[in-house]
C-alpha positions in Angstrom: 70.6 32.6 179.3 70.5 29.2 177.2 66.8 29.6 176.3 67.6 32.8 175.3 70.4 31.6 173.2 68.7 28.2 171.8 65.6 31.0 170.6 68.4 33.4 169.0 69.4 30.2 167.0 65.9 29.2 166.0 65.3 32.5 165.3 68.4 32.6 162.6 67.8 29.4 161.1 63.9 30.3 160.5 64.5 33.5 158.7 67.8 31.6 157.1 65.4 28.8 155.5 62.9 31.3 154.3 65.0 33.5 152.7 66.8 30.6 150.9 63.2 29.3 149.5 63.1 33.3 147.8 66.2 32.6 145.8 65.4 29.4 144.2 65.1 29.7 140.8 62.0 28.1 139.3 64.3 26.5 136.0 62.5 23.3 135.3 64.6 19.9 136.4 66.2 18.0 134.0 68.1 14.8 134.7 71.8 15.3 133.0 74.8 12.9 132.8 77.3 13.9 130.4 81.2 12.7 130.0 83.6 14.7 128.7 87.5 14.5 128.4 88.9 18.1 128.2 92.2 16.7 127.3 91.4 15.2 123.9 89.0 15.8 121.2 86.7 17.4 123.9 90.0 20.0 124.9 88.7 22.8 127.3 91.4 25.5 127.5 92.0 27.1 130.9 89.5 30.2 130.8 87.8 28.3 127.7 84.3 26.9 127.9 82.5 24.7 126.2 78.6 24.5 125.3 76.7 21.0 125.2 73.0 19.9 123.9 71.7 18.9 127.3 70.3 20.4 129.7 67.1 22.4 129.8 68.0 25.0 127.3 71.9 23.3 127.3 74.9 23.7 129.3 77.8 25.6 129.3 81.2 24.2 131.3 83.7 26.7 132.0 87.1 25.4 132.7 88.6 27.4 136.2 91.9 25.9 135.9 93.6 22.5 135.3 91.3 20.7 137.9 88.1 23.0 138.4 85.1 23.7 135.9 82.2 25.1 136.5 78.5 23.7 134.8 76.1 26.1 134.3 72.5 25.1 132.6 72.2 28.2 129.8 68.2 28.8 130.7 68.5 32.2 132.0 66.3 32.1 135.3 64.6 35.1 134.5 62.1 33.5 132.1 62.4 30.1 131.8 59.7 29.6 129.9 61.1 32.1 127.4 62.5 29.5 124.5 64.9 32.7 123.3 66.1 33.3 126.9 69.3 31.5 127.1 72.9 32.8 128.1 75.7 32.9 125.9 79.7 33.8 127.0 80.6 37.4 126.2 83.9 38.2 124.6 85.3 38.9 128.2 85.5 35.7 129.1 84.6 36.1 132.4 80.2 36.7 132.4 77.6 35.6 130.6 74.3 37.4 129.0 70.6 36.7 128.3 70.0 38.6 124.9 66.2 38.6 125.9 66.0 40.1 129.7 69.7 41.6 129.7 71.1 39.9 132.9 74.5 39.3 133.0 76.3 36.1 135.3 79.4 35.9 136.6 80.8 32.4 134.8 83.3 32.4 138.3 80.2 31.7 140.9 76.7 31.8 138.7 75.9 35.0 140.6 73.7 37.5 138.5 75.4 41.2 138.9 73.4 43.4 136.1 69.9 43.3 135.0 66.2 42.2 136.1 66.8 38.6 137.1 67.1 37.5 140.9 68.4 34.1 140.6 71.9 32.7 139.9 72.5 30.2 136.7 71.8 26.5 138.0 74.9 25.3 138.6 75.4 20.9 137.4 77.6 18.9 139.8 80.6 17.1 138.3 83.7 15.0 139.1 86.4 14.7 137.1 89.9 12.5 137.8 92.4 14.7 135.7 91.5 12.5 132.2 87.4 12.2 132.5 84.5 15.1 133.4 81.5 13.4 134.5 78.9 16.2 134.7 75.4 15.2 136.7 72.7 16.9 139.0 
Protein backbone atom coordinates (compact mmCIF):
# COMPACT_ATOMS: atom_id res chain seq x y z
CA UNK A 1 0.00 0.00 0.00
CA UNK A 2 2.92 2.65 0.59
CA UNK A 3 4.57 1.90 -2.73
CA UNK A 4 1.52 2.32 -4.13
CA UNK A 5 0.98 5.60 -2.46
CA UNK A 6 4.82 6.97 -2.76
CA UNK A 7 4.24 6.12 -6.95
CA UNK A 8 0.70 8.10 -6.78
CA UNK A 9 2.89 11.01 -5.47
CA UNK A 10 5.56 10.78 -8.01
CA UNK A 11 3.21 10.32 -10.37
CA UNK A 12 1.47 13.97 -9.39
CA UNK A 13 4.56 15.80 -8.99
CA UNK A 14 5.88 14.57 -12.55
CA UNK A 15 2.85 15.56 -14.51
CA UNK A 16 2.71 18.76 -11.91
CA UNK A 17 6.46 19.94 -13.09
CA UNK A 18 5.64 19.40 -16.70
CA UNK A 19 2.70 21.15 -16.96
CA UNK A 20 4.19 24.09 -15.05
CA UNK A 21 7.31 24.22 -17.77
CA UNK A 22 4.07 24.71 -20.55
CA UNK A 23 2.97 27.87 -18.85
CA UNK A 24 6.16 29.78 -18.67
CA UNK A 25 6.15 32.56 -20.59
CA UNK A 26 9.10 33.05 -22.81
CA UNK A 27 9.32 37.27 -21.89
CA UNK A 28 12.97 37.90 -21.93
CA UNK A 29 14.65 38.63 -18.30
CA UNK A 30 15.44 41.84 -17.23
CA UNK A 31 17.06 42.75 -13.92
CA UNK A 32 14.68 45.63 -12.31
CA UNK A 33 15.06 47.51 -8.97
CA UNK A 34 12.91 50.45 -8.73
CA UNK A 35 11.78 52.63 -5.49
CA UNK A 36 8.85 54.25 -5.25
CA UNK A 37 6.91 56.12 -2.39
CA UNK A 38 3.15 56.01 -3.25
CA UNK A 39 2.52 58.48 -0.52
CA UNK A 40 4.25 61.53 -1.94
CA UNK A 41 5.13 62.77 -5.32
CA UNK A 42 4.96 59.06 -6.57
CA UNK A 43 1.00 58.95 -4.95
CA UNK A 44 -0.66 55.66 -6.12
CA UNK A 45 -4.41 55.92 -5.35
CA UNK A 46 -6.11 52.72 -4.11
CA UNK A 47 -7.43 51.06 -7.47
CA UNK A 48 -4.85 53.62 -9.24
CA UNK A 49 -1.81 52.35 -11.07
CA UNK A 50 1.07 53.59 -12.14
CA UNK A 51 3.43 52.91 -15.34
CA UNK A 52 7.34 53.10 -15.07
CA UNK A 53 10.29 53.07 -17.84
CA UNK A 54 11.84 49.74 -16.75
CA UNK A 55 11.27 46.69 -17.35
CA UNK A 56 11.36 44.92 -20.66
CA UNK A 57 8.73 46.77 -22.40
CA UNK A 58 8.00 48.82 -18.72
CA UNK A 59 5.95 48.07 -15.76
CA UNK A 60 2.86 48.79 -14.61
CA UNK A 61 2.11 48.75 -10.51
CA UNK A 62 -1.31 48.53 -9.46
CA UNK A 63 -2.12 49.55 -6.07
CA UNK A 64 -4.69 46.61 -4.25
CA UNK A 65 -5.22 48.55 -1.21
CA UNK A 66 -3.26 50.56 1.39
CA UNK A 67 -0.53 47.73 1.78
CA UNK A 68 -0.77 45.53 -1.48
CA UNK A 69 0.32 46.33 -5.17
CA UNK A 70 0.71 44.28 -7.75
CA UNK A 71 3.93 44.64 -10.56
CA UNK A 72 3.28 43.59 -13.77
CA UNK A 73 6.11 43.92 -16.73
CA UNK A 74 3.71 45.52 -19.74
CA UNK A 75 5.30 42.93 -22.56
CA UNK A 76 2.35 41.10 -23.39
CA UNK A 77 3.54 37.37 -23.40
CA UNK A 78 1.95 36.68 -26.52
CA UNK A 79 4.65 38.12 -28.73
CA UNK A 80 7.37 39.38 -26.96
CA UNK A 81 9.29 40.08 -29.64
CA UNK A 82 6.48 42.20 -31.01
CA UNK A 83 8.00 45.97 -30.00
CA UNK A 84 4.05 47.27 -30.34
CA UNK A 85 2.75 44.41 -28.13
CA UNK A 86 2.59 45.95 -24.79
CA UNK A 87 -0.49 46.17 -22.25
CA UNK A 88 -2.08 49.27 -21.24
CA UNK A 89 -5.02 49.62 -18.20
CA UNK A 90 -8.49 49.83 -19.71
CA UNK A 91 -11.00 52.34 -18.41
CA UNK A 92 -12.37 49.57 -16.02
CA UNK A 93 -9.79 49.64 -13.92
CA UNK A 94 -9.75 46.27 -13.20
CA UNK A 95 -7.83 44.44 -16.74
CA UNK A 96 -5.52 45.18 -18.98
CA UNK A 97 -5.20 44.88 -23.07
CA UNK A 98 -2.59 44.14 -25.76
CA UNK A 99 -3.76 46.44 -28.69
CA UNK A 100 -1.68 44.07 -31.11
CA UNK A 101 -2.93 40.27 -30.24
CA UNK A 102 -6.18 41.37 -28.13
CA UNK A 103 -5.59 39.51 -24.79
CA UNK A 104 -6.94 40.96 -22.00
CA UNK A 105 -5.28 40.38 -18.06
CA UNK A 106 -6.82 40.50 -15.07
CA UNK A 107 -4.65 43.55 -13.14
CA UNK A 108 -5.99 41.38 -9.64
CA UNK A 109 -3.79 38.06 -10.36
CA UNK A 110 -1.96 38.62 -14.05
CA UNK A 111 -4.29 35.85 -15.30
CA UNK A 112 -5.04 36.20 -19.13
CA UNK A 113 -9.14 35.60 -19.44
CA UNK A 114 -9.82 36.79 -23.31
CA UNK A 115 -7.83 36.40 -26.39
CA UNK A 116 -4.91 34.19 -28.05
CA UNK A 117 -2.18 34.36 -25.38
CA UNK A 118 -1.54 31.39 -22.91
CA UNK A 119 0.61 33.02 -20.34
CA UNK A 120 -0.06 35.34 -17.47
CA UNK A 121 1.71 39.01 -17.33
CA UNK A 122 5.18 38.44 -15.39
CA UNK A 123 4.54 39.52 -12.25
CA UNK A 124 7.92 41.84 -10.27
CA UNK A 125 8.36 41.06 -6.57
CA UNK A 126 8.26 44.01 -4.15
CA UNK A 127 8.36 45.06 -0.48
CA UNK A 128 7.13 47.99 0.74
CA UNK A 129 7.12 49.25 4.69
CA UNK A 130 3.96 51.65 4.50
CA UNK A 131 6.33 54.89 3.21
CA UNK A 132 8.78 53.04 0.57
CA UNK A 133 7.90 50.41 -2.57
CA UNK A 134 10.96 48.57 -3.49
CA UNK A 135 10.02 46.74 -6.74
CA UNK A 136 12.71 43.77 -7.84
CA UNK A 137 12.72 40.31 -9.53
Amino acid sequence: MKILKLAFVFVLLVSYSSCKKDNQTKVPYVYVYETLYPNTLDYINISGYKYLNSGYRGIIVYRMSTDEFRVYERCCPWDPENVNARVSVESNGLSVIDTVCKSRFSLIDGVVFQGPSHYPLVNYNYSYDGEKLLIFN
